[in-house]
C-alpha positions as CSV (number, residue, x, y, z in Angstrom):
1,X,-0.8,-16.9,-18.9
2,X,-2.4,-14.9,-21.8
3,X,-2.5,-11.2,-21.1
4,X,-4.5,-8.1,-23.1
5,X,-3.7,-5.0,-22.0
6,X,-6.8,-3.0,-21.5
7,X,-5.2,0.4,-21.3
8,X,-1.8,0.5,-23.8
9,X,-1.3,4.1,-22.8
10,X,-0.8,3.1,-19.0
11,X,-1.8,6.7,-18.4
12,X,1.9,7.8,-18.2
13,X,2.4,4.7,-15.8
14,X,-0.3,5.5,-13.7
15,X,-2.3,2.7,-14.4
16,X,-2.2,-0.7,-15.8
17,X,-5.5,-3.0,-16.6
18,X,-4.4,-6.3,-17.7
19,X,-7.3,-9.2,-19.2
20,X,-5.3,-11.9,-18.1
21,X,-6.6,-16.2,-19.8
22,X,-4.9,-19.4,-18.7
23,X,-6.0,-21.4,-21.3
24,X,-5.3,-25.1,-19.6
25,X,-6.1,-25.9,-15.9
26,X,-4.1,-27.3,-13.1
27,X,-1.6,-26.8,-10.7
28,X,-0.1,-23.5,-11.2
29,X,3.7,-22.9,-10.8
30,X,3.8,-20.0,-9.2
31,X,5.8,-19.1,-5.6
32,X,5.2,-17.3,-2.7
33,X,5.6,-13.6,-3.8
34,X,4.4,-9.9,-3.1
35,X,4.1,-6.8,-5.0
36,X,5.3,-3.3,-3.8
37,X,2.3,-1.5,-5.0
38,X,-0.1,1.4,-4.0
39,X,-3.2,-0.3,-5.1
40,X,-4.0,-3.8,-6.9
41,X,-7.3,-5.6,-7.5
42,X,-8.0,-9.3,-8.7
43,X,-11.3,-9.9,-10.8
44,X,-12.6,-13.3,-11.5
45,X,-14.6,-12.5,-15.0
46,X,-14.8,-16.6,-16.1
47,X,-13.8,-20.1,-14.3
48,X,-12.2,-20.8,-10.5
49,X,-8.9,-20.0,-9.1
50,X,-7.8,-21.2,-6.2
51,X,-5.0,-18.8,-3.8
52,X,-2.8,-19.0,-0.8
53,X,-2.7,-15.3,1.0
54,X,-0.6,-14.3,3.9
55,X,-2.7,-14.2,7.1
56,X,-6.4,-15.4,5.6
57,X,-5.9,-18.8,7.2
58,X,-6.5,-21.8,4.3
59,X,-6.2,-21.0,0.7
60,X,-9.4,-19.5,-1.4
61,X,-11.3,-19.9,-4.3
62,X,-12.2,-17.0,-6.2
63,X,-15.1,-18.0,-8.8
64,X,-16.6,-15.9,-11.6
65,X,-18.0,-12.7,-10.1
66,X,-15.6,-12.9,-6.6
67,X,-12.6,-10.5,-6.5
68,X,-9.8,-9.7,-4.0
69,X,-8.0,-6.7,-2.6
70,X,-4.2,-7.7,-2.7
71,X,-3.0,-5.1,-0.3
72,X,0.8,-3.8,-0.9
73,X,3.2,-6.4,0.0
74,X,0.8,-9.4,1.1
75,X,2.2,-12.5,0.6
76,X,0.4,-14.5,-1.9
77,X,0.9,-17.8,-4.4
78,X,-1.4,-19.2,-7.1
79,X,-1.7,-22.8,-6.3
80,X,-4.4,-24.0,-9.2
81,X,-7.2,-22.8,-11.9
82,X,-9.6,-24.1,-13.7
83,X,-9.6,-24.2,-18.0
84,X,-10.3,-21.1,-19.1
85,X,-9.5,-19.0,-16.0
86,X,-9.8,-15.6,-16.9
87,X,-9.5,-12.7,-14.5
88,X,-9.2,-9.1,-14.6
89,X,-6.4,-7.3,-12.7
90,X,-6.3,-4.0,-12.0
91,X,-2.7,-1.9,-10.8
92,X,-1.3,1.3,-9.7
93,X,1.4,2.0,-10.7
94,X,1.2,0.2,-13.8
95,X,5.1,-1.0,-13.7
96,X,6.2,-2.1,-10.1
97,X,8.5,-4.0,-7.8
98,X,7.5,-8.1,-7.6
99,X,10.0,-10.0,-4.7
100,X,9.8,-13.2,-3.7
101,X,9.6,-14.5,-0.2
102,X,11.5,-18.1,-0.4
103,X,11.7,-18.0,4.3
104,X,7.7,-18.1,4.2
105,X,5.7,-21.1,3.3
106,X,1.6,-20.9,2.5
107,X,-0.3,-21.0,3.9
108,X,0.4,-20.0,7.2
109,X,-2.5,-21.2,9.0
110,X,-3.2,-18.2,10.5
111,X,-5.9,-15.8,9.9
112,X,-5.7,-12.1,11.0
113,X,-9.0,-10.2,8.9
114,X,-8.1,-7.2,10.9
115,X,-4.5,-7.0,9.9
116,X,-3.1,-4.1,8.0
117,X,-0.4,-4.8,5.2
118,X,1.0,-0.8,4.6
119,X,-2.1,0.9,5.4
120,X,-4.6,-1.7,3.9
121,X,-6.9,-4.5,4.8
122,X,-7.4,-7.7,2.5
123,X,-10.6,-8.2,0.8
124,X,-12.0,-11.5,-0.7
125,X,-15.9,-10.7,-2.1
126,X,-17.8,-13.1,-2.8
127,X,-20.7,-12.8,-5.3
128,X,-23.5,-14.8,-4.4
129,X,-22.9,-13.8,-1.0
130,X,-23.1,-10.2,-2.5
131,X,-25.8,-7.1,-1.2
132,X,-27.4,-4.9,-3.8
133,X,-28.3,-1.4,-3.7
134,X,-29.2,1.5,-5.6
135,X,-26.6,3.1,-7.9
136,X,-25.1,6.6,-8.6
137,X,-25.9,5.8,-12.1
138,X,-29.4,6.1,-13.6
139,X,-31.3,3.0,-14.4
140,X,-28.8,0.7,-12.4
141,X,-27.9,-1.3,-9.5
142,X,-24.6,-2.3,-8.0
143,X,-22.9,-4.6,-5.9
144,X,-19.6,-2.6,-3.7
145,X,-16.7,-5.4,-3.3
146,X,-15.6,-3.6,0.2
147,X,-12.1,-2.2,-1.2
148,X,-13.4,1.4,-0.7
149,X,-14.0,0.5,3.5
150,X,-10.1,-1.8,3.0
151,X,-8.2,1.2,1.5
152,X,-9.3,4.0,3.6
153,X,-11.5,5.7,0.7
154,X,-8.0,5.0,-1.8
155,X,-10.1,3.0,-4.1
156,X,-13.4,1.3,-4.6
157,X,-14.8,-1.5,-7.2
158,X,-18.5,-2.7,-7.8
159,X,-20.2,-4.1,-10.3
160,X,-23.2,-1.9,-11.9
161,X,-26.1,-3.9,-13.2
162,X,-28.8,-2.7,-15.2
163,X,-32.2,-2.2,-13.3
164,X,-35.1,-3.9,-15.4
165,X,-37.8,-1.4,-14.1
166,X,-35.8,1.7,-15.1
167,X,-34.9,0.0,-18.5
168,X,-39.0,-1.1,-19.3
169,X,-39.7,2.3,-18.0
170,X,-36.8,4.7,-19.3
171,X,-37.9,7.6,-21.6
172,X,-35.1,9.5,-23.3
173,X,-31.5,9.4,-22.8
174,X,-29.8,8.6,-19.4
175,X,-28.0,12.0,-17.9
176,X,-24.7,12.8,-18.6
177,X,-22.2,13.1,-15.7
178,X,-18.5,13.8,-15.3
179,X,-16.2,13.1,-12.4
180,X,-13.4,14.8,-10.8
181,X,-11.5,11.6,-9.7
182,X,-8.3,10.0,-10.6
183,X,-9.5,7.2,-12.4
184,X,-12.6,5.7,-13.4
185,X,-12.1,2.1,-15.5
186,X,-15.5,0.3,-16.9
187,X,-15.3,-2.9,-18.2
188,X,-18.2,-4.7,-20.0
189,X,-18.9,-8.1,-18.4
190,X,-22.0,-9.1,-20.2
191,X,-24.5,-7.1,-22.5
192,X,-23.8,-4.2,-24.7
193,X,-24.6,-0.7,-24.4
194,X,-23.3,2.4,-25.9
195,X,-21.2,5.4,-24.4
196,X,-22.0,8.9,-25.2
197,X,-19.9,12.0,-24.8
198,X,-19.6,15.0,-26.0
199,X,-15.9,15.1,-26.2
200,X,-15.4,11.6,-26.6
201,X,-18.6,10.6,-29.1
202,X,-21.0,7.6,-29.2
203,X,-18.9,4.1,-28.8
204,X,-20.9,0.8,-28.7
205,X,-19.3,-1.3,-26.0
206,X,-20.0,-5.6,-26.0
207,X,-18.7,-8.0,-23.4
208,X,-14.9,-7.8,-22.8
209,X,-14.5,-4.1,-24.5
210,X,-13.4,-0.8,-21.5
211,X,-12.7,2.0,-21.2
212,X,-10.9,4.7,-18.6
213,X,-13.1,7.9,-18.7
214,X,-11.3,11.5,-17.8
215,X,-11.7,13.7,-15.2
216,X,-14.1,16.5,-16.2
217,X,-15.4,14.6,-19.4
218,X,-19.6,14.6,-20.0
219,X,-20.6,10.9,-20.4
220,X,-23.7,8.7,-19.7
221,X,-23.3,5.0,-19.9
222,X,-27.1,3.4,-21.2
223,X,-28.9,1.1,-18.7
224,X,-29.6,-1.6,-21.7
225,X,-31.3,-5.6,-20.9
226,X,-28.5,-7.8,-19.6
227,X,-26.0,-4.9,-18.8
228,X,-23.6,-6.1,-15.8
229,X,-20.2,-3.7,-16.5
230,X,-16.9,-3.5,-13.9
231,X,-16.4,-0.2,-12.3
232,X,-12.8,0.5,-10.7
233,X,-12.5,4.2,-8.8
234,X,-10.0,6.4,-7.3
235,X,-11.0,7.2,-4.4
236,X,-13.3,4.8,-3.4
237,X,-16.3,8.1,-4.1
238,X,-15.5,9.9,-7.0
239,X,-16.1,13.2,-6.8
240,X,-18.8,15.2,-8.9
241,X,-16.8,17.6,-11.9
């Protein structure tokens, strides 16, 4: 495994965004394992991976688009990905515990949607089987992954796409907004667009660049042609600054 890590501050150890490429497909050798974490998100930006998780009966295949909620302490193994997997994971806190679990074998053949691993549900969205809506953001749509409804409001992830009406139709500059959340992580999945803030200035942003954006701080992302970005919350609804 390849990793860039999209936020080298870790926010004090907050936070830790990792782009994560496994050049050459196959089995992977991984074992069964968990993670003592308070939140942690698996999103599949390019290629197929398939995964064994405690309790979700056979193993999965998360495909470009698809993402998982890995609640705290799930047991999970990698069992095979395709060339050129790459996925985007998502942690808090950025440095934690990882144990293995050598007594449990997966996958279990059980499934159990409804259980709760410390407080949380697993998630598995799939994309083309994905509803969209109307965003908070002018000039785009979304698609929510469910991890707002899974975590009790802790956190939330969709992916924002630009609205082709609004951008034909668009006159001026989108409206600035700030939050008063925890966190808010974008990450560019295809397009480009540019940033604007006050405090921060004007930043042109092209597939694979993010960003984390601070509470209180004026921004407006542009609704430009293509535009499909990653949004990662906490909570699940930020509040308005």
């Amino acid at each position: 495994m390849l990793y860039r890590d999209l936020i080298p501050s870790r926010l004090g150890g907050r936070f830790a965004a990792s782009h994560i490429l496994i050049p050459s497909g196959g089995p992977v050798p991984d074992y069964v394992h968990y993670h003592r974490v308070r939140f942690q998100m698996i999103f599949c930006k390019n290629g197929w991976v398939r995964v064994s998780y405690e309790g979700q009966g056979d193993p999965i295949i998360l495909r470009a688009g698809d993402c998982v909620l890995q609640p705290p302490e799930i047991r999970h193994c990698v069992l095979e990905s395709s060339e050129g997997l790459e996925v985007i994971e998502i942690s808090c806190p950025a440095a934690h515990e990882t144990w293995s679990d050598p007594s449990m074998t997966l996958p279990t053949g059980r499934k159990a949607p409804e259980r709760e691993f410390n407080g949380q549900r697993f998630v598995c969205h799939v994309a083309s089987k994905a509803i969209w809506k109307a965003s908070r953001f002018y000039g785009f749509g979304e698609r929510d992954m469910g991890i707002g409804e899974a975590t009790n409001g802790l956190a939330g992830a969709r992916v924002l796409r630009s609205d082709g009406e609004a951008v034909a139709e668009r006159r001026g500059a989108a409206p600035r907004q700030a939050h008063a959340g925890e966190f808010a992580f974008y990450f560019v999945l295809s397009g480009t667009t540019v940033l604007e803030s006050s405090a921060l200035g004007a930043h042109d942003l092209r597939p694979g660049d993010s960003c984390v954006l601070p509470a209180g701080t004026a921004f407006a992302i542009q609704p430009t042609e293509g535009l499909e970005l990653l949004e990662v919350t906490l909570p699940a609804e930020l509040p308005a600054a």
